[in-house]
C-alpha positions as CSV (number, residue, x, y, z in Angstrom):
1,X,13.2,-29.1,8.5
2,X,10.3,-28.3,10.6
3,X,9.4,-31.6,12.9
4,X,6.5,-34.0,12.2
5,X,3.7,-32.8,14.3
6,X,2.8,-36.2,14.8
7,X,5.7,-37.6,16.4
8,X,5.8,-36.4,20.2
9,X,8.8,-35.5,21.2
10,X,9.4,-37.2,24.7
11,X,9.4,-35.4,27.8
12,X,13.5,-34.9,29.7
13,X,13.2,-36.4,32.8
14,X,15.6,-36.9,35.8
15,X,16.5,-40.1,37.1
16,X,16.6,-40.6,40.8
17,X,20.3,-41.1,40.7
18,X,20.9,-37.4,38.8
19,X,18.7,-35.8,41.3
20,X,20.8,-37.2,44.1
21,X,24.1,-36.2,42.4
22,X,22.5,-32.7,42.3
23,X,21.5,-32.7,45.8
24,X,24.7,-33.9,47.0
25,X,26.8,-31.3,44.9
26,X,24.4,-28.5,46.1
27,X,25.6,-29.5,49.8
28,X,29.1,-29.5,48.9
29,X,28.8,-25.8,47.9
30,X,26.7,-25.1,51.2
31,X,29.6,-27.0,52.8
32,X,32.5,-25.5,51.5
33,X,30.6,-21.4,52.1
34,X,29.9,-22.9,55.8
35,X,33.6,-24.3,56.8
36,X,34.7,-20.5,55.8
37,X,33.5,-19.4,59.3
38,X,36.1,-22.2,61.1
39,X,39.1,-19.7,59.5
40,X,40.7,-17.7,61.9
41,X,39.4,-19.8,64.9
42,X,40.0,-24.2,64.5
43,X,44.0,-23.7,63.6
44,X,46.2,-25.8,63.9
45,X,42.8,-28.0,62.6
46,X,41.4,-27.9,59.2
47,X,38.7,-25.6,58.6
48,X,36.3,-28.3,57.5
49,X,32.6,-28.2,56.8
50,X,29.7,-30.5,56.0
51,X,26.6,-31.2,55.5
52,X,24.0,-33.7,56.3
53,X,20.9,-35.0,54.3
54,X,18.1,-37.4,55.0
55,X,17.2,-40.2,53.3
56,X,14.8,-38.2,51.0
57,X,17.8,-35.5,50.4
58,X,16.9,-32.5,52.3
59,X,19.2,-30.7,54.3
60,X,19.2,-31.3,58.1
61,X,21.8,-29.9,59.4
62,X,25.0,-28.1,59.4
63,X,28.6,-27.6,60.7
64,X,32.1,-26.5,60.2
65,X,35.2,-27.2,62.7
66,X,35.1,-25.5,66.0
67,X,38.4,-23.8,68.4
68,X,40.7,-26.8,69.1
69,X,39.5,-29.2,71.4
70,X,35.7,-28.4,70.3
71,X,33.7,-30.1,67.9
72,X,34.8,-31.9,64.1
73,X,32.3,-30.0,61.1
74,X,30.7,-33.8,61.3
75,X,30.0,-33.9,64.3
76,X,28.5,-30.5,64.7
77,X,26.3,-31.2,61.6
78,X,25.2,-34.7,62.8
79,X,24.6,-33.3,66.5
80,X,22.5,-30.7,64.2
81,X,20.7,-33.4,62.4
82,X,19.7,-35.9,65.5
83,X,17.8,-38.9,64.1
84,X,16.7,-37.3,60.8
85,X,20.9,-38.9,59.8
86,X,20.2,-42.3,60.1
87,X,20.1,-43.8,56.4
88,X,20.9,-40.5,55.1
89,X,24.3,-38.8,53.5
90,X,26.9,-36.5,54.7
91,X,28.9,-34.0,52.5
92,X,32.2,-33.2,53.9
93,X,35.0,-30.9,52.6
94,X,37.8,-33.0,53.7
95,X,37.7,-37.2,54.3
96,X,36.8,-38.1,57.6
97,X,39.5,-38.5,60.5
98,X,40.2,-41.8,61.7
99,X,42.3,-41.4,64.8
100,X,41.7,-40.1,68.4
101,X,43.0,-36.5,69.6
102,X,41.7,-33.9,71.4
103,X,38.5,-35.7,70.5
104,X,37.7,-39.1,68.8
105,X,37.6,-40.1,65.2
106,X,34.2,-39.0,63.6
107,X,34.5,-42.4,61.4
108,X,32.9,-43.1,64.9
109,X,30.8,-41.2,65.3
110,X,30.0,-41.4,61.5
111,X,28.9,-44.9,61.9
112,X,26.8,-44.5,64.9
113,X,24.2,-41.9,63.1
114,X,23.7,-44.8,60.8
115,X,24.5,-43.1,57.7
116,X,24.2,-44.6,54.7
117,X,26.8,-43.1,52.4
118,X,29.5,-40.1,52.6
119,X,30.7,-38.1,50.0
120,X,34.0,-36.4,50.7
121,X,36.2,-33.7,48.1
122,X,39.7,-34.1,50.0
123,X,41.6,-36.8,50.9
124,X,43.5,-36.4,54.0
125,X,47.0,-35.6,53.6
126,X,47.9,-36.2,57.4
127,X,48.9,-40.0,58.0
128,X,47.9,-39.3,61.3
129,X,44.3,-39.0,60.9
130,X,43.8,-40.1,57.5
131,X,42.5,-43.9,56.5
132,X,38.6,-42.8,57.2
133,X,37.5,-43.5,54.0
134,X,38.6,-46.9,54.3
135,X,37.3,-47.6,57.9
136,X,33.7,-46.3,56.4
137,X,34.1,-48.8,53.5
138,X,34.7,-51.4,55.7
139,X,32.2,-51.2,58.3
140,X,29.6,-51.0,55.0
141,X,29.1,-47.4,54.2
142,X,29.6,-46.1,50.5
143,X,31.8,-43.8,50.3
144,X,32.3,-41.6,46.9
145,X,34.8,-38.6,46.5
146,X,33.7,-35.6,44.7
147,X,34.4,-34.9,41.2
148,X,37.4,-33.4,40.1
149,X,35.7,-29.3,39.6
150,X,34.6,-29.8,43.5
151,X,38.1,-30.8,44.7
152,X,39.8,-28.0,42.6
153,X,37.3,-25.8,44.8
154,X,37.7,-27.3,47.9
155,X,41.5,-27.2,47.7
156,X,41.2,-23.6,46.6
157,X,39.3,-22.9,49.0
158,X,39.0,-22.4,53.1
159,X,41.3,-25.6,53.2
160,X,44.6,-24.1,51.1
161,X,46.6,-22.9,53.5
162,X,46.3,-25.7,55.4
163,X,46.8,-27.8,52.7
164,X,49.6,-25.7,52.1
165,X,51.3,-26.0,55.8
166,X,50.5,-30.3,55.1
167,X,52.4,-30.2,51.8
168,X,55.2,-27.8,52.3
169,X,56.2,-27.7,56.4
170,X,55.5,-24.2,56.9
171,X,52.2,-22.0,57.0
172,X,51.2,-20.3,53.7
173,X,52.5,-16.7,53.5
174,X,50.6,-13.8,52.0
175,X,51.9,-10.6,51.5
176,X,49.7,-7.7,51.5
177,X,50.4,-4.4,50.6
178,X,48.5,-0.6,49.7
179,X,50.6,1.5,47.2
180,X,50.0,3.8,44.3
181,X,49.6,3.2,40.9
182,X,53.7,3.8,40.5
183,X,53.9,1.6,43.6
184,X,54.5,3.9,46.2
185,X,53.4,3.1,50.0
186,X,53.9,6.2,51.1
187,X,54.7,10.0,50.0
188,X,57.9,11.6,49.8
189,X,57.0,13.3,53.5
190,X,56.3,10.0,55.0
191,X,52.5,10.6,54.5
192,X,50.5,7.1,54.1
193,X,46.9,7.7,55.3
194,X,45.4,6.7,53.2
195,X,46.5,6.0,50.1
196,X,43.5,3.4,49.3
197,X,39.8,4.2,50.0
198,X,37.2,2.8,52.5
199,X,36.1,-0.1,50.6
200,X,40.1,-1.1,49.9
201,X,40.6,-0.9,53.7
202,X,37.2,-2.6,54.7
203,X,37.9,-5.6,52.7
204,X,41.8,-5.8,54.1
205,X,39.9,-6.2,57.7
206,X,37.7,-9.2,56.5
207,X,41.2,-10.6,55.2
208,X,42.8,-10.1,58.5
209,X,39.7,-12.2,60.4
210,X,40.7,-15.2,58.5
211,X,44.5,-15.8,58.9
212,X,46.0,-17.0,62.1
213,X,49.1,-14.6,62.6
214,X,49.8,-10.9,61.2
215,X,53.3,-9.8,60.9
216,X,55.0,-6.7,60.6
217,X,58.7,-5.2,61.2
218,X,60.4,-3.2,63.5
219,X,60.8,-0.4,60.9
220,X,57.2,-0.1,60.7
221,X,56.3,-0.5,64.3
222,X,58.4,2.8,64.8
223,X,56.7,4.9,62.2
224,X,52.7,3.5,62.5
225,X,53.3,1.9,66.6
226,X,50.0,0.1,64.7
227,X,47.5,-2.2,66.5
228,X,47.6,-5.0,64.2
229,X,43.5,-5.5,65.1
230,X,40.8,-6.8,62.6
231,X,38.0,-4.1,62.7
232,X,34.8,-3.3,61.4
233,X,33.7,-0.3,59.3
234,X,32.8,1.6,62.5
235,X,36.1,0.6,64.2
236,X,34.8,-1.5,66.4
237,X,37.1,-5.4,67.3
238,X,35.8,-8.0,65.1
239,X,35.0,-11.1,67.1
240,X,38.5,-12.9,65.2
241,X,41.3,-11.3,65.6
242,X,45.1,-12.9,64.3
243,X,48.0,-13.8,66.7
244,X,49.9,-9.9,66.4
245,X,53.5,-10.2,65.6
246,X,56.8,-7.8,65.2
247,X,59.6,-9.3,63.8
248,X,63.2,-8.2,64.2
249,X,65.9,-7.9,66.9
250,X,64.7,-4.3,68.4
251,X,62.8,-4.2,71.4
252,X,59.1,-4.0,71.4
253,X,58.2,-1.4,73.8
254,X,56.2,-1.9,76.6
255,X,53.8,0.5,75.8
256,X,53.3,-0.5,72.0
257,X,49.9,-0.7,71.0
258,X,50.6,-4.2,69.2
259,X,51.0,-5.8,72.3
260,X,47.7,-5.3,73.5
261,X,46.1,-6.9,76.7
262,X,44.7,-10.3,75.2
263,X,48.2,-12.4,75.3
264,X,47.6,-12.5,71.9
265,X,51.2,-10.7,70.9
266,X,54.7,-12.3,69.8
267,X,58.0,-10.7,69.8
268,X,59.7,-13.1,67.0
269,X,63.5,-11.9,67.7
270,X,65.2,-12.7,64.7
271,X,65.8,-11.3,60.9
272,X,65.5,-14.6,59.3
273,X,62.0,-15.2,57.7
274,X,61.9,-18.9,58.1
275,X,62.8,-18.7,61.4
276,X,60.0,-16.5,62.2
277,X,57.4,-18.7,60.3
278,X,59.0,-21.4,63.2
279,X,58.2,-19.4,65.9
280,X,54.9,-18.6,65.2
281,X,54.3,-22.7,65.9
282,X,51.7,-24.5,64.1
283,X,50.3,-21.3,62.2
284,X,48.4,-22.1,59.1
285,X,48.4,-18.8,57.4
286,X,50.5,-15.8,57.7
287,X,50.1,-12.4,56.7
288,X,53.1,-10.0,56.3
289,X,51.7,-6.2,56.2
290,X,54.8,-4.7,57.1
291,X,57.3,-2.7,55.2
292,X,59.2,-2.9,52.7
293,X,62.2,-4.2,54.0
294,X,60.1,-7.0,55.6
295,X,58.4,-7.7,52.2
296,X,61.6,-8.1,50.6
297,X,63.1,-10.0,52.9
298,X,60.4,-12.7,52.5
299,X,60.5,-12.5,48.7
300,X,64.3,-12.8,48.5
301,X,63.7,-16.1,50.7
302,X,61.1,-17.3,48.4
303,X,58.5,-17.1,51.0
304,X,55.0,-15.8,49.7
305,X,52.9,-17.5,48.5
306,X,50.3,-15.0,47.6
307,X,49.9,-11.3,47.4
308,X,46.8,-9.5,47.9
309,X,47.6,-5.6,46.2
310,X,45.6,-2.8,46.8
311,X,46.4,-0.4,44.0
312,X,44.8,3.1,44.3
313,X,44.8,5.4,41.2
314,X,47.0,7.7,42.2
315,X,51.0,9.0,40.9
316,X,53.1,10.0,43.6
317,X,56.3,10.4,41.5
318,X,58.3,10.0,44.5
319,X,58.3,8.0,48.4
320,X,58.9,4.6,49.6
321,X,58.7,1.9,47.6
322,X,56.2,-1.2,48.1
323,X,59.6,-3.6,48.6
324,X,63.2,-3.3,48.8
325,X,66.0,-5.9,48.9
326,X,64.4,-8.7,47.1
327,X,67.0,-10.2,46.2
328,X,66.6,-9.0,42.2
329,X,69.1,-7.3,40.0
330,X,68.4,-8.4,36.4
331,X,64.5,-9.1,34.8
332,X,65.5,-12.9,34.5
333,X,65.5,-13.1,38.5
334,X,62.2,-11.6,39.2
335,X,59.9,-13.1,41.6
336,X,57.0,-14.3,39.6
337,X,53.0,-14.6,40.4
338,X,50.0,-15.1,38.2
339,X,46.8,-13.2,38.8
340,X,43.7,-15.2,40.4
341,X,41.5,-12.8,40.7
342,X,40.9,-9.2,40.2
343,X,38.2,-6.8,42.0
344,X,37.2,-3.6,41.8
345,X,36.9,-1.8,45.2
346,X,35.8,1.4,44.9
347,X,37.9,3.6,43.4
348,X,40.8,1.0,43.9
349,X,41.7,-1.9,42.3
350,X,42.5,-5.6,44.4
351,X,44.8,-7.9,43.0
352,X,44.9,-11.5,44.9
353,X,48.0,-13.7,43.0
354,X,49.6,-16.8,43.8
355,X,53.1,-18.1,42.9
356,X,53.3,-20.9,40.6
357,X,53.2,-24.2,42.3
358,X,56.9,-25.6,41.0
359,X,58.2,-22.2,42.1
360,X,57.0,-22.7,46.4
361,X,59.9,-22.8,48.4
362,X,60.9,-26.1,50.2
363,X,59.8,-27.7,53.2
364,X,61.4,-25.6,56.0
365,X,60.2,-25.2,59.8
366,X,58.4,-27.6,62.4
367,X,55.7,-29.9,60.6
């Protein structure tokens, strides 16, 4: 029935309150895109982010978690925003820190901007520096966590793996690998480069900026003697690169190009894969590129987390297989993973999966 054009049909406004909810969720998003720049460089800190907005909502300034001993995200977003903070709202990925370290709480340094209210989408899981939600509340400030869809991203986000370390003892392990479509790293000759295209290897070198340590095996540091480097297209040094390690008992020649000339190289002299993860230290995020042997090693200890898989569409027929030793000899006893996300590169396909959280091994390693 067509509507009485009499009857005015009143205008959908806003209310104050909506608008601010908008604003604040829009700087949680800015927030959570700005604290990806602190991976790769604040470990063993969170990689945090936040925003700030002035009384009348507008954005003034920005800031994610600098190298340790530098700067908290708040603190490099208030420093950003100056006097424009007082009575205003910050937007933080993870609940304030309450304690003193390298530097002092920014609960602190919260309350001396003079905001008015902080919105935060993870609670702090270290008992160390957590409580500054409280401490805010106290000393006046309203404080609000983020909705449920928010924290899902944030702990999806820049902040999982060390989330991940927080939960679980040990640094979040991701397995990476470049085979064919029968799963093949390599030809029956040996032959490997290169089984994926440009765009494949590209995006594997944006992956290596943003985890602390890159592992490989003895095995493969005699056939590739590789250089473990994050690159750019032109093969130039990304400003980021991981901590380089080869693990297993061999000697790492002196002349390997892993070891560089940055210090940034370990030798981690054992076969055991949670011993490694312990030598590494306080490593949020580790990356095991090496063979299969290694691959299978960490799989038949139940450590990765995640797998990122390049698959190029290609049938060798024959050559070395993406893992070996696993640990697996019926279907019943296969490592399982469910697919996150899926991505076209190129000609190849990426696969990024994680393993269901029930089936993460336990706590092992220095906390």
């Amino acid at each position: 029935m067509p509507r009485d054009p009499g009857v005015a049909k009143a205008p959908v406004t806003s209310t104050p309150v909506a608008d601010a909810r908008s604003r604040e969720r829009s700087a949680l998003a800015e927030a959570l895109t700005v604290s990806a720049s602190a991976l790769g460089v604040c470990t063993p800190n969170p990689p945090v982010g936040a925003v700030v907005l002035d009384a009348d909502g507008a954005v003034v300034g920005t800031g994610a978690t600098e190298a340790p001993g530098g700067r908290h995200a708040e603190v490099v977003a208030l420093d950003n925003a100056g006097d424009r903070a007082r009575g205003g709202t910050i937007v933080v990925t993870l609940e304030p820190c309450d304690h003193h370290g390298r530097t002092g709480p920014c609960t602190g340094r919260i309350l001396a901007a003079g905001l008015a209210r902080v919105v935060y989408a993870v609670s702090d899981p270290n008992p160390e520096a957590s409580g500054g939600a409280g401490t805010l509340r106290r000393a006046g400030v309203e404080v609000a966590l983020a909705d449920d869809d928010e924290v899902a991203a944030s702990r999806s986000g820049p902040l999982r793996a060390w989330l991940h370390r927080q939960a679980h003892g040990r640094p979040l392990v991701t397995w990476k690998y470049a085979a064919s479509l029968d799963g093949r790293v390599a030809a029956a000759d040996g032959t490997s480069k290169w089984i994926t295209g440009p765009v494949s290897r590209s995006h594997a070198h944006a992956r290596r900026q943003e985890i602390d340590a890159l592992v490989v095996g003895t095995g493969t540091l005699r056939a590739d003697d590789p250089s473990l480097t994050a690159r750019t297209d032109d093969g130039r040094l990304t400003a980021r690169q991981p901590l380089r390690a080869v693990m297993g008992l061999s000697d790492v020649p002196v002349d390997s190009a892993v070891r560089g000339t940055d210090g940034r190289f370990r030798h981690l002299a054992t076969r055991d894969p949670a011993e490694a993860l312990g030598l590494l230290g306080d490593v949020s995020h580790v990356l095991i590129e090496g063979g299969p042997r290694l691959a299978g090693a960490f799989l038949a200890a139940e450590l990765v987390d995640e797998v990122d898989a390049y698959l190029a569409p290609l049938v060798l027929g024959a050559g070395r297989p993406a893992v070996s030793g696993a640990g697996v000899d019926t279907l019943s006893a296969a490592h399982g993973f469910r697919i996150r996300e899926t991505t076209v590169l190129g000609d190849d396909v990426h696969l990024h999966l994680t393993r269901p959280a029930n089936a993460i091994a336990p706590t092992r390693g220095p906390r």
